[in-house]
C-alpha positions in Angstrom: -75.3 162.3 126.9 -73.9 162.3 123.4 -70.6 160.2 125.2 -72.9 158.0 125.7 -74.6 157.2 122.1 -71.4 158.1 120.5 -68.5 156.6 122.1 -65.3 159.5 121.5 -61.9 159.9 122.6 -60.0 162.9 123.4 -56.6 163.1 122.2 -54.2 166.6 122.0 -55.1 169.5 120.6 -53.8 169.9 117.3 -51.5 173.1 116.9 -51.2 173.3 112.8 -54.2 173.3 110.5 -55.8 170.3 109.8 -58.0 169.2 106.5 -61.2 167.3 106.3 -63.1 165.4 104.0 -66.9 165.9 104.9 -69.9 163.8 104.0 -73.1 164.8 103.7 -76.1 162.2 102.5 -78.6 162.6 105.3 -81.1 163.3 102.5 -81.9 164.0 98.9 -78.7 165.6 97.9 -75.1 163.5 98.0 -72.3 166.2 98.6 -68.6 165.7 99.6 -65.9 168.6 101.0 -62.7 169.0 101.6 -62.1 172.1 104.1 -58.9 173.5 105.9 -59.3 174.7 109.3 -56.3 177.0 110.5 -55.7 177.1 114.8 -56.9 180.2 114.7 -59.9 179.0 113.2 -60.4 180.0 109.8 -61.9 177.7 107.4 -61.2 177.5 103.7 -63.1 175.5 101.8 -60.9 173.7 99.4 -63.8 171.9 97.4 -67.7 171.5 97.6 -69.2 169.1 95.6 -73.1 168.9 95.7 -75.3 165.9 93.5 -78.7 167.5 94.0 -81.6 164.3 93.6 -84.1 166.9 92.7 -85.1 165.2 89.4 -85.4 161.6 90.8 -87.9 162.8 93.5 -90.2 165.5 91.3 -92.7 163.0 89.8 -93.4 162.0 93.7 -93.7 165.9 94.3 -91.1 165.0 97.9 -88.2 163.0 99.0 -89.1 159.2 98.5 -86.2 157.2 101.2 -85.6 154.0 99.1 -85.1 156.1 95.9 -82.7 158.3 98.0 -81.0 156.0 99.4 -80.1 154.3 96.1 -78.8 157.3 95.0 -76.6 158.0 97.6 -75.6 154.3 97.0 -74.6 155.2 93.1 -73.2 158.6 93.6 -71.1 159.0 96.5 -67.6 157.7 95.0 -67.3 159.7 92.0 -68.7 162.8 94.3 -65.6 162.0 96.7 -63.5 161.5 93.6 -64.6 165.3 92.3 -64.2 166.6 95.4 -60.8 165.3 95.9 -59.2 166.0 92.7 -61.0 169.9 92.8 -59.1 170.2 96.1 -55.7 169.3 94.6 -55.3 166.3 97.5 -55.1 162.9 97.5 -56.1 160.5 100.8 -52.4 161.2 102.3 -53.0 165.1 102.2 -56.2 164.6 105.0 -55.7 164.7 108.4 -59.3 163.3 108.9 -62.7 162.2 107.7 -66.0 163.6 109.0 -69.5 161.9 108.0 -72.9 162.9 109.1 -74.2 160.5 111.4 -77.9 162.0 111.6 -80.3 162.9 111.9 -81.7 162.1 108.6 -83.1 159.5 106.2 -81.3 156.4 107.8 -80.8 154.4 104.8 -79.2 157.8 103.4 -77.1 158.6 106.4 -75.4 154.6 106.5 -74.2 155.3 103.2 -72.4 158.6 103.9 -71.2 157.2 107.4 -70.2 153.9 105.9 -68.0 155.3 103.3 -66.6 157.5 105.7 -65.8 154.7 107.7 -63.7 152.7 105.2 -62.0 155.6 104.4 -60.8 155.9 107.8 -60.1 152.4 108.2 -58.1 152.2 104.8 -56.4 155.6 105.4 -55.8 155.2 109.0 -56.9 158.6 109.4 -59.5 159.5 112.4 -63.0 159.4 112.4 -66.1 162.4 113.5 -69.4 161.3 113.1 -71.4 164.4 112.6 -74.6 165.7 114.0 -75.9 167.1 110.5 -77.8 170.0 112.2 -74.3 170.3 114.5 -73.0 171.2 110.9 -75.7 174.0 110.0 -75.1 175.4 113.5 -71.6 176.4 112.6 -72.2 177.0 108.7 -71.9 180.5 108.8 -68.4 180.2 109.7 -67.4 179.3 106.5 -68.4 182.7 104.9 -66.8 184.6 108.0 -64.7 184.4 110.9 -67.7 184.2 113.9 -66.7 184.2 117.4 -68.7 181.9 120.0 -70.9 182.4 121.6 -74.1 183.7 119.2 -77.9 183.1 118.9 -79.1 180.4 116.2 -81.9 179.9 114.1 -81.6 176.7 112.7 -84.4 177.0 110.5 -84.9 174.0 107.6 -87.3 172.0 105.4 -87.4 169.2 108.9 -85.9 171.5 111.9 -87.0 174.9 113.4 -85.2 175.6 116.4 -83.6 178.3 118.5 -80.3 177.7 120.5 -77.6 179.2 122.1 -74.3 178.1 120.8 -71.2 178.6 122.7 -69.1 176.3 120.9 -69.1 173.0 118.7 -70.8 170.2 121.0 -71.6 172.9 123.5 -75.4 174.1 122.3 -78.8 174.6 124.7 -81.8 175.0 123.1 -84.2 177.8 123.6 -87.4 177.1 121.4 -88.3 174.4 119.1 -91.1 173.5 116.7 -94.1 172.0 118.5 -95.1 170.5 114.7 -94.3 171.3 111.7 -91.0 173.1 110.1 -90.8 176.4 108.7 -89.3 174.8 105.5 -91.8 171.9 105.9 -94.5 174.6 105.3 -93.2 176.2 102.5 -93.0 172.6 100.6 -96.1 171.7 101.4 -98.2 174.7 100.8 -96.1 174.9 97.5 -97.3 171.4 96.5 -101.0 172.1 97.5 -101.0 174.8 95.5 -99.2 173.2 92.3 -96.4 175.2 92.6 -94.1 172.3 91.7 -90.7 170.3 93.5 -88.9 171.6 95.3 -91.8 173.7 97.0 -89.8 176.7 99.0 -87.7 177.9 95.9 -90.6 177.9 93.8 -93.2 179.7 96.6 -90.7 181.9 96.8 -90.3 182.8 93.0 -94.4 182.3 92.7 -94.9 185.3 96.0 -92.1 188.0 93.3 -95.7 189.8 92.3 -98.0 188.6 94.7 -99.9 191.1 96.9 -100.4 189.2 100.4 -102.8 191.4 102.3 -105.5 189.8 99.9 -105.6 186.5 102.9 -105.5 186.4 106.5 -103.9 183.7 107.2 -103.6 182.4 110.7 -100.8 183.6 113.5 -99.4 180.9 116.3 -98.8 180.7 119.7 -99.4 184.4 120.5 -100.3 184.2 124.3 -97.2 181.8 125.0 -94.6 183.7 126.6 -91.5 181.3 125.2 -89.3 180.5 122.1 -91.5 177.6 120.5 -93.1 177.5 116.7 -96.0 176.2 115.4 -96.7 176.2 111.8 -99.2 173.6 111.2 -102.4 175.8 111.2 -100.7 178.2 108.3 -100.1 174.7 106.6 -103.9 173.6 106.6 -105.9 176.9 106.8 -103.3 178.3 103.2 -103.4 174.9 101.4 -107.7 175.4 101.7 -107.2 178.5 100.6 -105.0 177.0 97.9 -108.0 174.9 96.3 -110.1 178.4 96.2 -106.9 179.8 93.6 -108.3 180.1 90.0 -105.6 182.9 88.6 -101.8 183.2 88.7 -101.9 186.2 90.6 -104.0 184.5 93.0 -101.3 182.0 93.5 -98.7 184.7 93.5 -101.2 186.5 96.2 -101.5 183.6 98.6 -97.4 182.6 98.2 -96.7 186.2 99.4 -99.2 186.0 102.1 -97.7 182.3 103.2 -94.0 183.6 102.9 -94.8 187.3 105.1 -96.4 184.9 107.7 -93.6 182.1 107.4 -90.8 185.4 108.4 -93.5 187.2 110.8 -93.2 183.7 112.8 -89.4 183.3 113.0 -89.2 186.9 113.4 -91.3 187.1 116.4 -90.0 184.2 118.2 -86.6 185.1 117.1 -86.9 188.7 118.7 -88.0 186.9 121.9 -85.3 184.9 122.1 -83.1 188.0 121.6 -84.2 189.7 124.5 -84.0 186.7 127.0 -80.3 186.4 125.3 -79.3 189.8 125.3 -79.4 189.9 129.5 -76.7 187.0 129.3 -74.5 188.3 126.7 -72.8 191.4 125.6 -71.3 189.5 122.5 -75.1 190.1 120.6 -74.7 188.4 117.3 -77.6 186.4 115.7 -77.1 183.6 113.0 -79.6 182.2 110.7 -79.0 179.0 108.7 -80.8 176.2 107.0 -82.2 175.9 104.0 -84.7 178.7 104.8 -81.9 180.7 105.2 -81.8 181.0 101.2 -85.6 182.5 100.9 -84.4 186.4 100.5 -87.9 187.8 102.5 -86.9 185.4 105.5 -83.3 186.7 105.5 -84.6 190.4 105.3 -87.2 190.3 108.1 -85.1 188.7 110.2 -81.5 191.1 109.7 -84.4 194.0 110.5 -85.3 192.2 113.4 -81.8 192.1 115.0 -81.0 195.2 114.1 -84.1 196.8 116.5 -82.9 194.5 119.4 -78.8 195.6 118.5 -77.8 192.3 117.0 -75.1 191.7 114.5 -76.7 189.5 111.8 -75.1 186.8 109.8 -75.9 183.9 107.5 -74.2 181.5 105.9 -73.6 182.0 101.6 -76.6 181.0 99.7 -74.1 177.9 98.9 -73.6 176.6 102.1 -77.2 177.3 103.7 -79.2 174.1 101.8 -77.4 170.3 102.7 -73.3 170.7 101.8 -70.8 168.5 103.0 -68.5 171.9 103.4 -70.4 172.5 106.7 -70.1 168.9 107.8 -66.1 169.2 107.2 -65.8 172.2 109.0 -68.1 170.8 112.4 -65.8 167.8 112.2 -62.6 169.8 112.1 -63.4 171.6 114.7 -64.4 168.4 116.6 -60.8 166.9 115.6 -59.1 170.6 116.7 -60.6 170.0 120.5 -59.2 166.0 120.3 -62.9 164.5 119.9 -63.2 161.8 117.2 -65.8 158.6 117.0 -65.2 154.6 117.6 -65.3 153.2 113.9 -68.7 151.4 115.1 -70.6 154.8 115.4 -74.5 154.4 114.6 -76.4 156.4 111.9 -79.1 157.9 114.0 -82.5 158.9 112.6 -83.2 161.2 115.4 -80.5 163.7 116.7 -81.3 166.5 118.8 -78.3 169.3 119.3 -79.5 169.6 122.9 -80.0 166.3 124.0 -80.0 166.4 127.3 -83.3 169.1 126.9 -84.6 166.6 124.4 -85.1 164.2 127.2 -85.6 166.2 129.6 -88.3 168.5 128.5 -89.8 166.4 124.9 -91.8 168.4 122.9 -92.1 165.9 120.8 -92.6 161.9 122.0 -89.1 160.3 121.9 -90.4 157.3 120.6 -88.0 154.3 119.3 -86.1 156.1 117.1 -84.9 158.4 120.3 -85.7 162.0 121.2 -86.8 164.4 117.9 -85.8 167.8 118.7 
């Protein structure tokens, strides 16, 4: 299926290491790479270079497109320049160019992928359009050397899903959101209860002395016997109880009830997933990335969780868990190391799914015009 939206040819394998510039502008943060992936598939990351829009977008308490995009617009050359130089390269020292292609904030994503384009064109060098959550999938690999196949939690501020990954391109998905994101939550609940922007790091900092068994807060999907989330409840019933919050420590309270229920969730769908996984695979290893990935409670909950089902646990450095263009680099490496690189007319795709086929097959969500969500 992704042949088909993506045209790609197959050329040899590549048998000495090969360096990639990555681009990452799919959202609010414009970010360039350069990473070196060795045969044996190693990845050092040569230079990271992150322009966080944070302060453009706080007065509007989220991510508004148009002012992202022109961002993206104003930034991305001298953020390619930085990341060049900090690597100690210039264009002849790449064997290749890898730009995330979606999903994303369109506008955002053209930019990324176009500059990546005339860099390939100018360069002659080959180009990898990027699934951007392709590129958190394999993430952790650029803090360790991880083996396929492993379990995922892709868990972000716009994705929540499960998947089994046996190898770049090669990904089946095992539960998705039915609504909202975990990270989606966080920012919203956060900005209901005045928290400020960006909501999950400051929830997070809010819930340090909060006492959550104060609120009951609502648990999802109980009865279903498979992988899916739902967070959308937790979203409405603890942004109510938000507008009830008269102290600090009734803040701190209700951000420490919202983050324990955020990690119960993912924990208890994770550790279902776990156990349907674990009678396939004696290589048990379970990987949590995304920007969630970062909240320390999340990370804790869910390392005790593998450990009772005899899973190695593993996430990617703080670093390289929010948007990088280190991780898109490294998925496009790895794309170029198997011969798979994208026509120069490549779209930017809104909608993306890692598991398409599934996507189409069995929609959670409506596919709509912009194509299947998750």
């Amino acid at each position: 299926m992704e042949a088909d939206l993506i045209s790609e040819n197959r050329a040899a394998k590549p048998v000495s290491s090969l360096t990639v510039l990555g681009l990452e502008t799919s959202c609010d943060e414009t970010a360039a790479s350069v990473v070196r992936l060795t045969p044996d598939g190693e990845a050092t990351v040569l230079s990271s270079i992150v322009h966080s829009q944070i302060d453009d977008h706080a007065a509007y308490g989220g991510v508004v497109p148009e002012i992202a995009a022109r961002s993206h617009v104003e930034m991305i050359d001298g953020v390619v320049r930085r990341a060049m130089t900090e690597a100690g390269l210039g264009y002849d020292g790449l064997d290749g160019v890898a730009a995330t292609a979606g999903p994303g904030l369109v506008g955002g994503v053209m930019v990324g992928l176009g500059f990546g384009k005339a860099v390939a064109l100018a360069r002659g060098l080959p180009l990898v359009a990027v699934n951007h959550l392709e590129g958190h999938a394999v993430s952790a690999r650029l803090g360790a050397k991880v083996a396929y196949p492993f379990l995922l939690l892709l868990v972000s501020g716009g994705h929540c899903q499960l998947l089994e990954v046996r190898g770049i391109g090669n990904m089946s998905r095992l539960g998705t959101t039915i609504d909202d994101a975990a990270g989606e939550a966080f920012d919203k609940i956060a900005k209901a209860m005045g928290l400020g922007y960006p909501g999950g790091p400051a929830l997070e900092r809010a819930a340090e002395g909060g006492d959550g068994s104060r609120f009951d807060l609502p648990r999802a999907l109980l009865g279903r016997k498979d992988c899916d989330f739902s967070f959308s409840g937790l979203k409405t019933a603890a942004s109510r109880l938000a507008q009830t919050c008269e102290t600090d420590q009734d803040r701190a309270d209700l951000a420490d009830a919202v983050q324990s229920a955020i990690a119960r969730q993912l924990a208890e769908r994770s550790d279902r997933a776990m156990a349907d996984y674990a009678e396939k695979h004696d290589h048990r290893l379970f990987v949590v990335a995304g920007g969630v990935a970062a909240n320390r409670t999340v990370r804790r909950v869910l390392e005790a969780t593998a450990a009772k089902r005899g899973f190695g646990f593993l996430a990617p450095p703080m670093a390289y868990c929010t948007d990088n263009a280190a991780m898109i680099a490294l998925a496009g490496a790895e794309r170029l190391q198997l011969g798979l690189v994208s026509d120069i007319d490549a779209p930017a795709r809104p909608r993306w799914p890692l598991d398409e086929a599934r996507a189409l097959a069995d929609p959670v969500h409506p596919t709509g015009r912009k194509g299947a969500k998750a």
